[in-house]
C-alpha positions in Angstrom: -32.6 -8.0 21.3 -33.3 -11.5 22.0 -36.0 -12.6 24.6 -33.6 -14.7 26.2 -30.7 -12.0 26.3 -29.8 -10.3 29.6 -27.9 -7.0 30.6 -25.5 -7.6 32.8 -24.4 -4.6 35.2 -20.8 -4.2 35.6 -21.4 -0.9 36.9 -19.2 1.0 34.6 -21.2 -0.9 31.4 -23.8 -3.0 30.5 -22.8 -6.1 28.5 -25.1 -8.4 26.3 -25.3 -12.0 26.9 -26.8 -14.9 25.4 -26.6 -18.4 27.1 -26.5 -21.5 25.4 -27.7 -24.7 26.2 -26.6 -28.2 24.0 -29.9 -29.7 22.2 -28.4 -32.8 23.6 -27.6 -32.6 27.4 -26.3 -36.4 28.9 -26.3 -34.6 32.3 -22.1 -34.5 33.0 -21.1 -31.4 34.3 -18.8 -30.0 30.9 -16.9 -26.3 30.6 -18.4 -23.4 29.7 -17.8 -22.2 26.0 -17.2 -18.2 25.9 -17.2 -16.8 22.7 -15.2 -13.5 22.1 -16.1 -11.8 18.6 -14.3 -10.0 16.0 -13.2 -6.5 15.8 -16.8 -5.2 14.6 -18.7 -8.3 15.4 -21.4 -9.0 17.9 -23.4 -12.2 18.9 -25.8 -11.9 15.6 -22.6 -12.0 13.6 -21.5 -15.6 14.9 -24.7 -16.7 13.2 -25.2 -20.6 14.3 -21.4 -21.5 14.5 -21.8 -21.0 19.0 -25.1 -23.3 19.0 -23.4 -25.5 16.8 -20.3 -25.9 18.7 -22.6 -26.2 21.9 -24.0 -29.5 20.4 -21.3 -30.9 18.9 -19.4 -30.9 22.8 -22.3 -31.0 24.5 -21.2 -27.9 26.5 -22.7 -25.2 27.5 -21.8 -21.6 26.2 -22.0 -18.0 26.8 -22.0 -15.1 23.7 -22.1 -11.9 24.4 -21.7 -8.4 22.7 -18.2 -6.7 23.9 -17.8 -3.3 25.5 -19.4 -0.8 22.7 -20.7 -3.3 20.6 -24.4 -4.8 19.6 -26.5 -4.5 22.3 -23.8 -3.0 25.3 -23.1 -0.1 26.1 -20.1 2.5 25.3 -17.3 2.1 27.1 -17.1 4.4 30.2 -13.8 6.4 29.2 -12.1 6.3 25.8 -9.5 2.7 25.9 -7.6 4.0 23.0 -5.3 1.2 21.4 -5.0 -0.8 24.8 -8.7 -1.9 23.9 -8.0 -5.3 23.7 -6.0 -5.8 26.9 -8.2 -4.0 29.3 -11.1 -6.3 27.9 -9.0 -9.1 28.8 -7.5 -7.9 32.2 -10.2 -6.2 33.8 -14.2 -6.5 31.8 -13.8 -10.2 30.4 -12.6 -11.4 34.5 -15.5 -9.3 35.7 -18.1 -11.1 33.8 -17.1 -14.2 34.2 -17.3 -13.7 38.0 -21.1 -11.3 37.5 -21.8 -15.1 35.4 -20.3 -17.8 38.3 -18.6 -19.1 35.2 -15.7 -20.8 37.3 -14.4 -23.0 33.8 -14.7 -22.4 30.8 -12.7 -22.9 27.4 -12.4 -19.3 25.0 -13.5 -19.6 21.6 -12.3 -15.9 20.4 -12.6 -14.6 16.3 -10.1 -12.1 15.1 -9.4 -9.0 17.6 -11.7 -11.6 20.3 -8.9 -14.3 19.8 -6.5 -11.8 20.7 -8.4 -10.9 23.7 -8.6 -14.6 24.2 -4.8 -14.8 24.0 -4.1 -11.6 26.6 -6.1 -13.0 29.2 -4.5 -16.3 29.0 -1.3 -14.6 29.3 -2.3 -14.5 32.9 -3.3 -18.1 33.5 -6.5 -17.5 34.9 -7.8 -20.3 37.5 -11.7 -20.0 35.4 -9.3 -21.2 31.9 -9.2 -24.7 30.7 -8.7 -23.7 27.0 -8.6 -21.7 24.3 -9.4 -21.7 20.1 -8.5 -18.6 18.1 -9.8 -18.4 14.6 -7.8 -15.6 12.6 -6.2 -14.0 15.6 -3.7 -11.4 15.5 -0.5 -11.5 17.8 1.0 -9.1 16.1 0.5 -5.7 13.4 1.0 -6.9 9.8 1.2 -4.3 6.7 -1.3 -6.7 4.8 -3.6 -6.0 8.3 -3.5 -2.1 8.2 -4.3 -2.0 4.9 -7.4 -4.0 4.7 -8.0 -1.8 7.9 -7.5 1.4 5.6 -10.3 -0.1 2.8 -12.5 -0.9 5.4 -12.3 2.5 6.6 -12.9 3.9 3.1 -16.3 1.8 2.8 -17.6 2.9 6.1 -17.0 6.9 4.8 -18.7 6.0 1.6 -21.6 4.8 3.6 -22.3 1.5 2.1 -20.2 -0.5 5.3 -21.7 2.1 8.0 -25.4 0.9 6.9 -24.6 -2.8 7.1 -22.9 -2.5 10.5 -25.4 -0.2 11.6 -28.1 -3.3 11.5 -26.1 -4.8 13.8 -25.0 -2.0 16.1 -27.1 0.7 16.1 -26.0 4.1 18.1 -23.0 2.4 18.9 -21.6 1.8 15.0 -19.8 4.8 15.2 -18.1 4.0 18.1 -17.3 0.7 17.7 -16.0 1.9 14.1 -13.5 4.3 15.1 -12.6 2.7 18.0 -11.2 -0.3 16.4 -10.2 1.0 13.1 -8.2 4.0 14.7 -6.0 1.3 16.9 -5.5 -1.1 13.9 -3.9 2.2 11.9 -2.3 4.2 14.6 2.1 4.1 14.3 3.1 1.7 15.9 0.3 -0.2 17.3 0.7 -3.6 17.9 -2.5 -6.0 19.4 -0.4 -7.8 22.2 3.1 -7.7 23.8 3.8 -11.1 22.3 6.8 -11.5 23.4 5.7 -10.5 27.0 3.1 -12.3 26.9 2.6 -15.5 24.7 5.0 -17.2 26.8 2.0 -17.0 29.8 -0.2 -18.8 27.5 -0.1 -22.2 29.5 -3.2 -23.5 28.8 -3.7 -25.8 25.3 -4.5 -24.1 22.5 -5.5 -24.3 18.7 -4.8 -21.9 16.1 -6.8 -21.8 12.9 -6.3 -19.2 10.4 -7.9 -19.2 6.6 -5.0 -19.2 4.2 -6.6 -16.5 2.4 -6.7 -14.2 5.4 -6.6 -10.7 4.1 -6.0 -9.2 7.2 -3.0 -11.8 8.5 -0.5 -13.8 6.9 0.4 -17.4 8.0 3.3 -15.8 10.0 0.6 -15.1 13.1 0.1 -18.6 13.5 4.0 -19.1 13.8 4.5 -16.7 16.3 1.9 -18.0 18.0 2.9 -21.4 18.0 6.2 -20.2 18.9 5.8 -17.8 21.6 3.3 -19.7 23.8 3.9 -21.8 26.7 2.0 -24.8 26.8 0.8 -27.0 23.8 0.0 -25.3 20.7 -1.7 -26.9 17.4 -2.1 -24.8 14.7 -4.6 -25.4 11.2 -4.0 -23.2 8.1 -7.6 -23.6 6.0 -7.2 -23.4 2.4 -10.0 -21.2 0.2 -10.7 -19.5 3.5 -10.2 -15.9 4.3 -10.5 -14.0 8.0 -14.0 -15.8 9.0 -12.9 -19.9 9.2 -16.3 -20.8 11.2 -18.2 -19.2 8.6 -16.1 -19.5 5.2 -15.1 -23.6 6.2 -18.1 -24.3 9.2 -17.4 -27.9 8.3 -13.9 -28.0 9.3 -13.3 -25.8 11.9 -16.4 -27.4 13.8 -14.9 -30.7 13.5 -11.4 -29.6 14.5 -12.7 -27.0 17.1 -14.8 -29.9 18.7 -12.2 -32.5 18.2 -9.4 -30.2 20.1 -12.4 -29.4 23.1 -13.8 -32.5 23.6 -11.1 -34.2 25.5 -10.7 -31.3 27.6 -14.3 -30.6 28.3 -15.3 -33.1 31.2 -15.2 -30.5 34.6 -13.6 -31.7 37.9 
């Protein structure tokens, strides 16, 4: 853990955070940028892309590790596959009160954009913005089965180890809790038809157009469903990571989309 990382007591769980500060601060009072990682990411697993993003807006930003990830602990009672919503209706509000973060724009990666996109739904008053990169609004065949390799390296061991450098007592966990959802019948991340439409706040919507857990029909239902302005960016050679697979791009276009929206007041 990080010298500068804190637990913060939500009284049912502990969540890792790591504040950010811009290398270059002109003193105007910006947004807060919250990142929201992938399925079986945690703050490590951004690498530089938050502290990049931080300089490039000269805003301020918050990463932390989600319920039963990294450095937090387990969650209190079993979620099952509403996972994603109660981290967006009940922990992700909590936190940003337990961190007086009053506005902020959501940067979320894969399952995270998801959450990103729930807790938009409700047009929170903390919410100036949000950037998905490779979320999911909805359960695609192409998604379940990169879901079912994934699961097949983690029993061979070689996937467990790697995660397990990351996640330590919680790997198994945080494995089975989000691979079990992706594959049970039925599942589906969000009610996107109930709640997409919610989504008033801008948004952008990046996607690599080599995804192998999405196709490019996310971003159109994305861009269809939502409420309020939508832009969407479809990255050639770039699969489910875009801030790691094309950092170039999607800084630029993540910082472009922000910046005009990042003065507070």
């Amino acid at each position: 853990m990080n010298a500068d990382d804190q637990l913060i007591d939500l009284s049912d769980r502990r969540l890792r955070v790591r504040r950010l500060s811009p290398t270059r601060d002109d003193g105007l009072d910006r947004t807060t940028l919250v990142f929201l990682h992938e399925g079986l990411g945690c703050i490590e697993m951004w690498r530089d892309f938050p502290q990049k993003l931080c300089d490039a807006t000269r805003c301020r930003g918050i990463v932390y590790d989600r319920t039963s990830y990294g450095g937090s602990s387990p969650w209190p009672s079993d979620p099952g596959v509403r996972y994603m919503e109660i981290e967006a209706d009940d922990v992700l509000p909590r936190l940003l009160s337990a961190l007086a973060v009053d506005d902020c724009v959501l940067v979320g990666h894969s399952d995270g954009g998801t959450i990103a996109l729930n807790y938009a739904a409700r047009d929170p008053e903390p919410l100036r913005a949000v950037v998905t990169l490779a979320a999911h609004a909805i359960n695609e065949p192409v998604c379940v089965a990169a879901i079912e390799k994934a699961r097949q390296a983690f029993a061979a061991g070689d996937l467990r180890q790697r995660l397990a450098k990351y996640h330590g007592d919680n790997v198994d966990r945080a494995f089975r809790l989000w691979s079990d959802a992706w594959v049970a019948p039925g599942f589906e991340p969000m009610d996107a038809a109930g709640r997409l439409p919610g989504v008033q706040v801008p948004l952008q919507a990046i996607q690599g157009e080599d995804d192998e857990y999405g196709s490019e029909l996310q971003l159109g239902v994305i861009a269809g469903k939502v409420g309020g302005y939508c832009e969407t960016r479809l990255i050639p050679d770039c699969g489910h990571s875009p801030h790691l697979q094309q950092p170039a791009y999607v800084l630029s276009e993540a910082a472009r989309f922000i910046a005009p929206l990042a003065l507070a007041g």
